[in-house]
PDB file of N, CA, C, O and CB in Angstrom:
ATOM      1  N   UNK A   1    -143.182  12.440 -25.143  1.00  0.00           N
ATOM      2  CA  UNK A   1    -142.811  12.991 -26.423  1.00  0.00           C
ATOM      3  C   UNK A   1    -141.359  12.627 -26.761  1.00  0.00           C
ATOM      4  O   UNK A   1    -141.074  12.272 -27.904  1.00  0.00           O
ATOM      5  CB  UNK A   1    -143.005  14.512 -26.422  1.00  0.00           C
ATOM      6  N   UNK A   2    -140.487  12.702 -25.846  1.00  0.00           N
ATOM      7  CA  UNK A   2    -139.043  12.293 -25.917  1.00  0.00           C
ATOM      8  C   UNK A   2    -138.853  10.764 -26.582  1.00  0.00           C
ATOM      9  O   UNK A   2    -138.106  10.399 -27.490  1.00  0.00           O
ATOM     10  CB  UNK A   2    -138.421  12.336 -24.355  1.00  0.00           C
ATOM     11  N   UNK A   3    -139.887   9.960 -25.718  1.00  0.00           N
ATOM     12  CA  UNK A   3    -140.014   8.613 -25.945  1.00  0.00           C
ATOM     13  C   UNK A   3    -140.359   8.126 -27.573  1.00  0.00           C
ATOM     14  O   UNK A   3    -139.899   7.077 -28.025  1.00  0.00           O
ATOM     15  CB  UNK A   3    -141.111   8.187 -24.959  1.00  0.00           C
ATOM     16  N   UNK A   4    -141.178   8.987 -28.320  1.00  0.00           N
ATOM     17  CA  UNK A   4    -141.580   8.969 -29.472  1.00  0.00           C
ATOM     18  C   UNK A   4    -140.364   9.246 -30.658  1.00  0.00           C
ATOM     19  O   UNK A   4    -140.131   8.680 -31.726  1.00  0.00           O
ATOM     20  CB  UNK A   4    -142.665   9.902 -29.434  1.00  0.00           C
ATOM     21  N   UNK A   5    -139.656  10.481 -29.894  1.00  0.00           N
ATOM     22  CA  UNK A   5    -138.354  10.950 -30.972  1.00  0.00           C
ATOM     23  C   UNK A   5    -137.831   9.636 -30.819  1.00  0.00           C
ATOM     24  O   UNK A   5    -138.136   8.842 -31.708  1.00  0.00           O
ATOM     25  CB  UNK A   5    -137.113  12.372 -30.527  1.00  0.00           C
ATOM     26  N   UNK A   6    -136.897   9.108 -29.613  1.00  0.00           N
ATOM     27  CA  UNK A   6    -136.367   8.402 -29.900  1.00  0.00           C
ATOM     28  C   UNK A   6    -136.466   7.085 -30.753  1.00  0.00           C
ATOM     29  O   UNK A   6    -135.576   6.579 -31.437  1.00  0.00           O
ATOM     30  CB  UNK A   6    -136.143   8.434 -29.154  1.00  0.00           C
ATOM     31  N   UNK A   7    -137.962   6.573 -30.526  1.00  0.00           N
ATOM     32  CA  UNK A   7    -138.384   5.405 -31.330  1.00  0.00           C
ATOM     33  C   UNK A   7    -138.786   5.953 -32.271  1.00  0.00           C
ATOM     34  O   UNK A   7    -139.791   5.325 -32.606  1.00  0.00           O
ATOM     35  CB  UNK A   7    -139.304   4.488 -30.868  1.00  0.00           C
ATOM     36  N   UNK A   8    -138.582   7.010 -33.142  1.00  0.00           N
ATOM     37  CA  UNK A   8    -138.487   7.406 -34.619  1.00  0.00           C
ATOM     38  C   UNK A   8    -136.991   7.090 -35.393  1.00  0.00           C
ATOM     39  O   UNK A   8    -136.593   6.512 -36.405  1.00  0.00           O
ATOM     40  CB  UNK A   8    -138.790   9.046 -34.675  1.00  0.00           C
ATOM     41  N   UNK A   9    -136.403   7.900 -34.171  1.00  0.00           N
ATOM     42  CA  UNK A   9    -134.662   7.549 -34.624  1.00  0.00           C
ATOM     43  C   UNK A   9    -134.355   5.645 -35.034  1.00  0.00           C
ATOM     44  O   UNK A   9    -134.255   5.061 -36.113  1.00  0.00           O
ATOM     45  CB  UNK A   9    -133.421   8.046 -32.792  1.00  0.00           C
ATOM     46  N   UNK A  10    -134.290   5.197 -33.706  1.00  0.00           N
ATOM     47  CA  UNK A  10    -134.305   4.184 -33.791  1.00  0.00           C
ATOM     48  C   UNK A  10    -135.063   2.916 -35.389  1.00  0.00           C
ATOM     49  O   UNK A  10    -134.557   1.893 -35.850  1.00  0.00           O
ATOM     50  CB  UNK A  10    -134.783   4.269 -32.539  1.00  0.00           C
ATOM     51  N   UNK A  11    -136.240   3.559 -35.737  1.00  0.00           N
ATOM     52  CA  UNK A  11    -136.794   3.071 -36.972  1.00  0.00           C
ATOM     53  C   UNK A  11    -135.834   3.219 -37.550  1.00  0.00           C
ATOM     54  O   UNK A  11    -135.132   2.273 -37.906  1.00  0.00           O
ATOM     55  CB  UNK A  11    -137.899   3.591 -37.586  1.00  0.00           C
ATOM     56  N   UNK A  12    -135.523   4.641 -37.824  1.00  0.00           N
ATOM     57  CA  UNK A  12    -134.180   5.109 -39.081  1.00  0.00           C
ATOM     58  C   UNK A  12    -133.202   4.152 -38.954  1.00  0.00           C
ATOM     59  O   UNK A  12    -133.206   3.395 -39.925  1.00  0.00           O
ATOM     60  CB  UNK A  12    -133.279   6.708 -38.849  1.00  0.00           C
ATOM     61  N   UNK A  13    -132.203   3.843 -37.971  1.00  0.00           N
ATOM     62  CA  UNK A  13    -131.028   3.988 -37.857  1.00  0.00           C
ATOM     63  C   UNK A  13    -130.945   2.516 -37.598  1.00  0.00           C
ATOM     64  O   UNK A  13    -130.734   2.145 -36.444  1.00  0.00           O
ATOM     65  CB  UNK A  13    -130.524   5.038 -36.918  1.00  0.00           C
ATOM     66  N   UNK A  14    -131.092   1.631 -38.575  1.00  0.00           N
ATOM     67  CA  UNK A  14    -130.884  -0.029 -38.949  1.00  0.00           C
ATOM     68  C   UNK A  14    -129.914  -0.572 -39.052  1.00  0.00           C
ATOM     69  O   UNK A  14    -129.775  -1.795 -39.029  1.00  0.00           O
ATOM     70  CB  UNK A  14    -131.273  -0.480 -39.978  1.00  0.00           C
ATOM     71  N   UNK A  15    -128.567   0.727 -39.262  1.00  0.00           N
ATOM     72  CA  UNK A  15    -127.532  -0.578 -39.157  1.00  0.00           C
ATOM     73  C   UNK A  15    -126.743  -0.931 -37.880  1.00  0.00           C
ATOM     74  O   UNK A  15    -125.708  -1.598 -37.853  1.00  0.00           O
ATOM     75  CB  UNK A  15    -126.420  -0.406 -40.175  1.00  0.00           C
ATOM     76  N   UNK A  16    -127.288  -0.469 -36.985  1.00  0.00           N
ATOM     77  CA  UNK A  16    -126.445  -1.143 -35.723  1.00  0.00           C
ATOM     78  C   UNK A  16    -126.265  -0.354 -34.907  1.00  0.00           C
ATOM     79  O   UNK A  16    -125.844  -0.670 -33.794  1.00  0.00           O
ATOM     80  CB  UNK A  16    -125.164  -1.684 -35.906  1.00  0.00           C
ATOM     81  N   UNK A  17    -126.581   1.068 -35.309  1.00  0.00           N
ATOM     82  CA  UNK A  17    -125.731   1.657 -34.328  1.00  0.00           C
ATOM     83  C   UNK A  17    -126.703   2.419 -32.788  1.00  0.00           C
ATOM     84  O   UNK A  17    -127.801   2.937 -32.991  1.00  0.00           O
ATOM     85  CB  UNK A  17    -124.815   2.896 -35.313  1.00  0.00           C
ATOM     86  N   UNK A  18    -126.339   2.389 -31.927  1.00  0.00           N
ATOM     87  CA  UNK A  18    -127.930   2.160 -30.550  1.00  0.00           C
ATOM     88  C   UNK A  18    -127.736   3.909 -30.281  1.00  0.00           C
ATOM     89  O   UNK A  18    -126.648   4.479 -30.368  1.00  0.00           O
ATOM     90  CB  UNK A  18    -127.498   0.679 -28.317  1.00  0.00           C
ATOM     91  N   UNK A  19    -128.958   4.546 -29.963  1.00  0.00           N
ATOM     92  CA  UNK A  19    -129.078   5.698 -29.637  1.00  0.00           C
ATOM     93  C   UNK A  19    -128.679   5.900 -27.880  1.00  0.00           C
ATOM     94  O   UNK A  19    -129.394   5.348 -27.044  1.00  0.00           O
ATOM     95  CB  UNK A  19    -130.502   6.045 -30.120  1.00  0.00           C
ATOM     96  N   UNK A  20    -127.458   6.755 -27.456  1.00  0.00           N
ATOM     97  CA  UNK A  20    -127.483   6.397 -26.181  1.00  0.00           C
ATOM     98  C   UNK A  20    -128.580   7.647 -25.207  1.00  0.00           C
ATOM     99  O   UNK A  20    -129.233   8.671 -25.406  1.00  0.00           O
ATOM    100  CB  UNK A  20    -125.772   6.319 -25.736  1.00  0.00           C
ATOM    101  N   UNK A  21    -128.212   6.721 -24.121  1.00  0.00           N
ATOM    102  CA  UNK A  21    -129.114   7.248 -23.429  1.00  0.00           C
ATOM    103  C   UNK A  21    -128.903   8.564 -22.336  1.00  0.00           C
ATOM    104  O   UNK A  21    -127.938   8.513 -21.573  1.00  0.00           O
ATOM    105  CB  UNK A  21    -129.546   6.177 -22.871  1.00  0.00           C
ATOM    106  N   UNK A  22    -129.480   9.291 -22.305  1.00  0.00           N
ATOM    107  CA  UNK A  22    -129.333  10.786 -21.908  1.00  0.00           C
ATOM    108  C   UNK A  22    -130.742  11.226 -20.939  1.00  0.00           C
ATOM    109  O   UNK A  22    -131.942  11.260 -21.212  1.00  0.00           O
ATOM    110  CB  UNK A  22    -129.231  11.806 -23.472  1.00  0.00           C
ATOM    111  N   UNK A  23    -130.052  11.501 -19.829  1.00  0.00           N
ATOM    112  CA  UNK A  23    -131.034  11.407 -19.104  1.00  0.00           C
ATOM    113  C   UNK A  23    -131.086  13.499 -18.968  1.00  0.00           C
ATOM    114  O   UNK A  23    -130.176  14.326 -18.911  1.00  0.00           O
ATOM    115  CB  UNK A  23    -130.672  10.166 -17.565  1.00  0.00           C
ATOM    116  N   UNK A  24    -132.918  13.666 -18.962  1.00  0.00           N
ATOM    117  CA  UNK A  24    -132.666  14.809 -19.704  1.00  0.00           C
ATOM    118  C   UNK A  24    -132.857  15.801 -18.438  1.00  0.00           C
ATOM    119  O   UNK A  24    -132.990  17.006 -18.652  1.00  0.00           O
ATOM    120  CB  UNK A  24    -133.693  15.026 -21.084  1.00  0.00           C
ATOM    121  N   UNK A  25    -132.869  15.266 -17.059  1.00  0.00           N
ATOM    122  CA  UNK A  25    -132.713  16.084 -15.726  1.00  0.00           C
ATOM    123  C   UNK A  25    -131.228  16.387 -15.528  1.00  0.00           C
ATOM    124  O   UNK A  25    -131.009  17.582 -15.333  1.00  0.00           O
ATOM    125  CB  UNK A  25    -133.286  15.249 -14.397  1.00  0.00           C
ATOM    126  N   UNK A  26    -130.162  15.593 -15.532  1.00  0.00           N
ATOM    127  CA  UNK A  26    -128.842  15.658 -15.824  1.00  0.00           C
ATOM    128  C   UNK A  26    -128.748  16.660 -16.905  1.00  0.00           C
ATOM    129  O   UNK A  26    -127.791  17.367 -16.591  1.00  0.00           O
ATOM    130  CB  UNK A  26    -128.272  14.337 -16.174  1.00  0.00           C
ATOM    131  N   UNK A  27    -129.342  17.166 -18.227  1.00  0.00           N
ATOM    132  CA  UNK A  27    -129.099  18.119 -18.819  1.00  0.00           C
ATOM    133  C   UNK A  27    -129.366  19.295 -18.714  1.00  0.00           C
ATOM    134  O   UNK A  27    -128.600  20.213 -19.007  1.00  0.00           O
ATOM    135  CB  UNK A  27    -129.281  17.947 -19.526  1.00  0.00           C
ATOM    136  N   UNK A  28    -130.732  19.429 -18.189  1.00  0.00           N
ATOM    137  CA  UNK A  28    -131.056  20.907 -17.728  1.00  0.00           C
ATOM    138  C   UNK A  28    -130.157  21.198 -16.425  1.00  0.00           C
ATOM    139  O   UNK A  28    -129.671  22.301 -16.173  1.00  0.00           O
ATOM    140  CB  UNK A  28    -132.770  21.102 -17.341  1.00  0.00           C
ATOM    141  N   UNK A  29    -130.006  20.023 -15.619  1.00  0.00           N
ATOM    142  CA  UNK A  29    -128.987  20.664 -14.236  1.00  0.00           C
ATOM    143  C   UNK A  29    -128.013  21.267 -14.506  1.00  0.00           C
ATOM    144  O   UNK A  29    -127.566  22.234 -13.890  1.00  0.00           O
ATOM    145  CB  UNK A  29    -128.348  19.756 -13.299  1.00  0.00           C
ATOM    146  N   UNK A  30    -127.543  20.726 -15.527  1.00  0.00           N
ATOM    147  CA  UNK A  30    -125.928  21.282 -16.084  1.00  0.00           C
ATOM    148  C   UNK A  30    -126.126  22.662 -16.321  1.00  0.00           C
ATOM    149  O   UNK A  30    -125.939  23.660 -15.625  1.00  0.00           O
ATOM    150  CB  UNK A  30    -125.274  20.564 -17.636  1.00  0.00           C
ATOM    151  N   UNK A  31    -126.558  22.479 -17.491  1.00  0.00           N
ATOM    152  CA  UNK A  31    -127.009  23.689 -17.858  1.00  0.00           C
ATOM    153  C   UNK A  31    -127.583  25.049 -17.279  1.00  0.00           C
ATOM    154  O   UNK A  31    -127.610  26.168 -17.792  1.00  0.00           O
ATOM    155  CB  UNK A  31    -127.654  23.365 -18.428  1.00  0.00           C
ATOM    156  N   UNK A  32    -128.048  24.586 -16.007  1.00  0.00           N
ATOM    157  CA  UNK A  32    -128.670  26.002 -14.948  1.00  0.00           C
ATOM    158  C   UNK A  32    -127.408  25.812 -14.055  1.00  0.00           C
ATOM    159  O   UNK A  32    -127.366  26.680 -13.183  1.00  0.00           O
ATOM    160  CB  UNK A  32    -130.560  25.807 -13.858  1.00  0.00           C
ATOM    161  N   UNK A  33    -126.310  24.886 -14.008  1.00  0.00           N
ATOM    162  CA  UNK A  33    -124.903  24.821 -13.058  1.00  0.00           C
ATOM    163  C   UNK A  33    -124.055  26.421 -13.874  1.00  0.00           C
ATOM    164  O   UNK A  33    -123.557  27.429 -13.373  1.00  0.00           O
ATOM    165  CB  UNK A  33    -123.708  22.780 -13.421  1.00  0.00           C
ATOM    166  N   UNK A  34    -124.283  25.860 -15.607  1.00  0.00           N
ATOM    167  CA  UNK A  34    -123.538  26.355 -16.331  1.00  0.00           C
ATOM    168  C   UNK A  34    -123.791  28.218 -16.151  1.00  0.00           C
ATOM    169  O   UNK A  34    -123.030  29.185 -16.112  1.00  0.00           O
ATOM    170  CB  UNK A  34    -123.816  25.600 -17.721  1.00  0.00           C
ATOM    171  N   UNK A  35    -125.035  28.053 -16.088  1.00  0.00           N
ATOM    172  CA  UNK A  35    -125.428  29.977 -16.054  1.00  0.00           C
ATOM    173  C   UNK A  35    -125.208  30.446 -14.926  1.00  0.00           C
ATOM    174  O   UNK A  35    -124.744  31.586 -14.954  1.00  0.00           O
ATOM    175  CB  UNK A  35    -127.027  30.553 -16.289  1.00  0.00           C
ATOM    176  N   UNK A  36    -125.428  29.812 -13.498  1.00  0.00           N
ATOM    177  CA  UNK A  36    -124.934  30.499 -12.967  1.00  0.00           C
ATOM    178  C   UNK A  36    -123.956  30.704 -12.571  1.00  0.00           C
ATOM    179  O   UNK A  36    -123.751  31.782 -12.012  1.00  0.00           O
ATOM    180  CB  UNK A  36    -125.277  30.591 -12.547  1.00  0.00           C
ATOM    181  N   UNK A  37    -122.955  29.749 -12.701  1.00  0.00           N
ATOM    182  CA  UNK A  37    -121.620  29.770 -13.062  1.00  0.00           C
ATOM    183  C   UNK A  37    -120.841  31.264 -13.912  1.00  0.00           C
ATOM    184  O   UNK A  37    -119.925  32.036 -13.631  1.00  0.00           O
ATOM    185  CB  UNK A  37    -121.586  28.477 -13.959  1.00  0.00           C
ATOM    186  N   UNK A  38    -121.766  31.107 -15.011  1.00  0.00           N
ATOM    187  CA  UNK A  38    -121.110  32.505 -15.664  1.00  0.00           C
ATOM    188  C   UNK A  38    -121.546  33.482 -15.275  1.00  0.00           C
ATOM    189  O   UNK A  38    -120.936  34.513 -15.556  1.00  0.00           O
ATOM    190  CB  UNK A  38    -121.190  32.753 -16.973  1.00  0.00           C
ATOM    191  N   UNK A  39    -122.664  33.555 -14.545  1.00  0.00           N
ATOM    192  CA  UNK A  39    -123.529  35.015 -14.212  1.00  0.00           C
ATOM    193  C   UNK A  39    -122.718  35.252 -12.532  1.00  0.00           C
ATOM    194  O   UNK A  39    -122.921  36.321 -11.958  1.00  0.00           O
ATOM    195  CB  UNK A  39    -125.843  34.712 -14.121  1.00  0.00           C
ATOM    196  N   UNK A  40    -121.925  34.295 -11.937  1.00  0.00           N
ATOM    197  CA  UNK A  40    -120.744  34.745 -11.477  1.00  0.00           C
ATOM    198  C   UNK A  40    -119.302  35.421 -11.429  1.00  0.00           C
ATOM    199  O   UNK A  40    -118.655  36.241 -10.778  1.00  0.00           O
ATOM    200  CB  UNK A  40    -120.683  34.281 -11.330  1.00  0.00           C
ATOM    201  N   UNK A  41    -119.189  34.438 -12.689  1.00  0.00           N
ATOM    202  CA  UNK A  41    -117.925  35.488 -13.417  1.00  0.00           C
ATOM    203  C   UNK A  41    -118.112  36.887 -13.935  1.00  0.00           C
ATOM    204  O   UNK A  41    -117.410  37.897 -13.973  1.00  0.00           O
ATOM    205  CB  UNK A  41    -117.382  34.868 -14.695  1.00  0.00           C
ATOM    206  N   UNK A  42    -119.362  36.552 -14.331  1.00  0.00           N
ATOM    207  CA  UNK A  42    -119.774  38.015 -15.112  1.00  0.00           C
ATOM    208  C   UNK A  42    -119.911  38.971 -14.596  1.00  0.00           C
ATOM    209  O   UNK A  42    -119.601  40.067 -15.063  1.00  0.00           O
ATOM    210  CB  UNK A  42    -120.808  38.143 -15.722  1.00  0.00           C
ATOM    211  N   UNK A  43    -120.674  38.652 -12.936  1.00  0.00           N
ATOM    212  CA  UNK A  43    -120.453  39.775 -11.814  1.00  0.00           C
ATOM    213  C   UNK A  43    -118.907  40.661 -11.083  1.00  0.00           C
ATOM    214  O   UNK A  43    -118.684  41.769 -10.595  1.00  0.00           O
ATOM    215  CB  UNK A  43    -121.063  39.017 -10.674  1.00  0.00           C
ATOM    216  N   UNK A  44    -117.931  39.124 -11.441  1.00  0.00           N
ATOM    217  CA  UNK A  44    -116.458  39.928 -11.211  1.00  0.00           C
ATOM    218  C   UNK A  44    -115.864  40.338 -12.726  1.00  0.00           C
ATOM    219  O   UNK A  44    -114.791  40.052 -13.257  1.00  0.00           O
ATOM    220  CB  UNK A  44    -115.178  38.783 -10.335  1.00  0.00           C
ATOM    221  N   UNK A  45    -116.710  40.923 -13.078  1.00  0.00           N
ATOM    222  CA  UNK A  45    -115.917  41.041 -14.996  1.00  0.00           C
ATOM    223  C   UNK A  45    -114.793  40.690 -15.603  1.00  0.00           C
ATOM    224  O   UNK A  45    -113.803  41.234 -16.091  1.00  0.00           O
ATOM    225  CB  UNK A  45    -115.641  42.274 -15.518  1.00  0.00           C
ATOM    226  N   UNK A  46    -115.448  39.077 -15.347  1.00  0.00           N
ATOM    227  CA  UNK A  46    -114.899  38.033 -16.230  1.00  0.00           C
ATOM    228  C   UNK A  46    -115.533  38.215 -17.600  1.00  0.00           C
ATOM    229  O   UNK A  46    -116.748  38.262 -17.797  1.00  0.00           O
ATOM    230  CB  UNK A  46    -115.171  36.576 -15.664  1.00  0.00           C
ATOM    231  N   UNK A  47    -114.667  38.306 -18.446  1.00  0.00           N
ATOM    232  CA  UNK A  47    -115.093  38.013 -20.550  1.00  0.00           C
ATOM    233  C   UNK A  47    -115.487  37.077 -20.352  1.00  0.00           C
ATOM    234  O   UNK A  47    -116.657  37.061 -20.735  1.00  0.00           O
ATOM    235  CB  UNK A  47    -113.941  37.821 -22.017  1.00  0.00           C
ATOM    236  N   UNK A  48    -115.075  35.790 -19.764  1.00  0.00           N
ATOM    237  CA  UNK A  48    -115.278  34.249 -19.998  1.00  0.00           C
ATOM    238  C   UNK A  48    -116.572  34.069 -19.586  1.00  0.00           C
ATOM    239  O   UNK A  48    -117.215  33.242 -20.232  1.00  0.00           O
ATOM    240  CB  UNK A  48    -114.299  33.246 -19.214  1.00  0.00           C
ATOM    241  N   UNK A  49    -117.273  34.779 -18.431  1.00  0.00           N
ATOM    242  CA  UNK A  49    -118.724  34.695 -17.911  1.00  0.00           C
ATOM    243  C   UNK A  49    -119.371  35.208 -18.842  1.00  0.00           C
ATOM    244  O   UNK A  49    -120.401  34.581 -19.087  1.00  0.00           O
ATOM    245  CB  UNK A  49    -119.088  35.353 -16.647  1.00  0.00           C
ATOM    246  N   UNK A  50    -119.131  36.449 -19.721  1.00  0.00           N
ATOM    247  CA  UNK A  50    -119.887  36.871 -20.445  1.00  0.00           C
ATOM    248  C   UNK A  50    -120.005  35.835 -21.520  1.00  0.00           C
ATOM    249  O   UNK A  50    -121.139  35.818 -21.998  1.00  0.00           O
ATOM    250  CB  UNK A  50    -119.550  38.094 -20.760  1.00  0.00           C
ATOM    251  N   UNK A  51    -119.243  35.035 -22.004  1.00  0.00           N
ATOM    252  CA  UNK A  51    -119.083  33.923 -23.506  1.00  0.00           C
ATOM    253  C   UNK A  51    -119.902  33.326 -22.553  1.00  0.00           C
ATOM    254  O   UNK A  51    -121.074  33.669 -22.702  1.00  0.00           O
ATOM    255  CB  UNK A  51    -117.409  32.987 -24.287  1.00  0.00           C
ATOM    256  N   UNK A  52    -119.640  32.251 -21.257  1.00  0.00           N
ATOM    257  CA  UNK A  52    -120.204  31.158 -20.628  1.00  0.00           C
ATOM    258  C   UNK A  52    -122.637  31.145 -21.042  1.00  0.00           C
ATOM    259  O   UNK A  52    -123.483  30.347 -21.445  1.00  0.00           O
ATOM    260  CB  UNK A  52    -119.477  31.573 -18.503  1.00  0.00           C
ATOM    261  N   UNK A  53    -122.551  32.828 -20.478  1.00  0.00           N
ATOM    262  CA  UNK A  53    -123.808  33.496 -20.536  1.00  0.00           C
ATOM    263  C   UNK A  53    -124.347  33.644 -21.653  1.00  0.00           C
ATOM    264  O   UNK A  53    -125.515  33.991 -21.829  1.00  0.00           O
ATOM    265  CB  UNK A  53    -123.801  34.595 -20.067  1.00  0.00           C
ATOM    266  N   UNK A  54    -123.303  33.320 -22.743  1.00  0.00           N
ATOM    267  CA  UNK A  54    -124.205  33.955 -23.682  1.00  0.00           C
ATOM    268  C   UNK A  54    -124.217  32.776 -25.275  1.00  0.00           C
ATOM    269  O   UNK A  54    -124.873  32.798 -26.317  1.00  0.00           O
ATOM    270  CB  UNK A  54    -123.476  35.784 -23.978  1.00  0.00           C
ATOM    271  N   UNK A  55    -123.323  32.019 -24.825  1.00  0.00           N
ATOM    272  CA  UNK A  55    -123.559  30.335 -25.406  1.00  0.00           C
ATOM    273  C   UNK A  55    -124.382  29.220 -24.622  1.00  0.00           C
ATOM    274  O   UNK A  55    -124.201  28.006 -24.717  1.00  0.00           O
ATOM    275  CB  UNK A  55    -122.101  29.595 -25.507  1.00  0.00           C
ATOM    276  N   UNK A  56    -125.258  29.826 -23.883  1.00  0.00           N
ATOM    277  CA  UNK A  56    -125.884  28.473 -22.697  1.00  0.00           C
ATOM    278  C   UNK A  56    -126.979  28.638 -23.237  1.00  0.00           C
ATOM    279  O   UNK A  56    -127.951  27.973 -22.878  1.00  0.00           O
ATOM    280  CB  UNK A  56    -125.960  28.570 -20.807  1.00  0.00           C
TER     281      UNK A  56
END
């Protein structure tokens, strides 16, 4: 399905410019790095864990 968005974009986007590439296991990792990251801070009542937790 990913494969499809992108070769939709790609139709669109004719004048040159290349869709990069994003590998989408690297994004969810981050992203579960990122929560529990804040759901650490958040346990020593850190504000910043609570923002981290609640923008992810």
């Amino acid at each position: 399905m990913y494969g499809y968005f992108l070769a939709g974009l790609r139709q669109h986007w004719e004048f040159g410019m290349a869709v990069p590439h994003i590998d989408i296991k690297s994004v969810i990792a981050f992203t579960m790095f990122l929560k529990a990251f804040g759901g650490l801070l958040f346990i020593t009542s850190s504000s910043f864990g609570a923002v981290v937790l609640g923008n992810g």
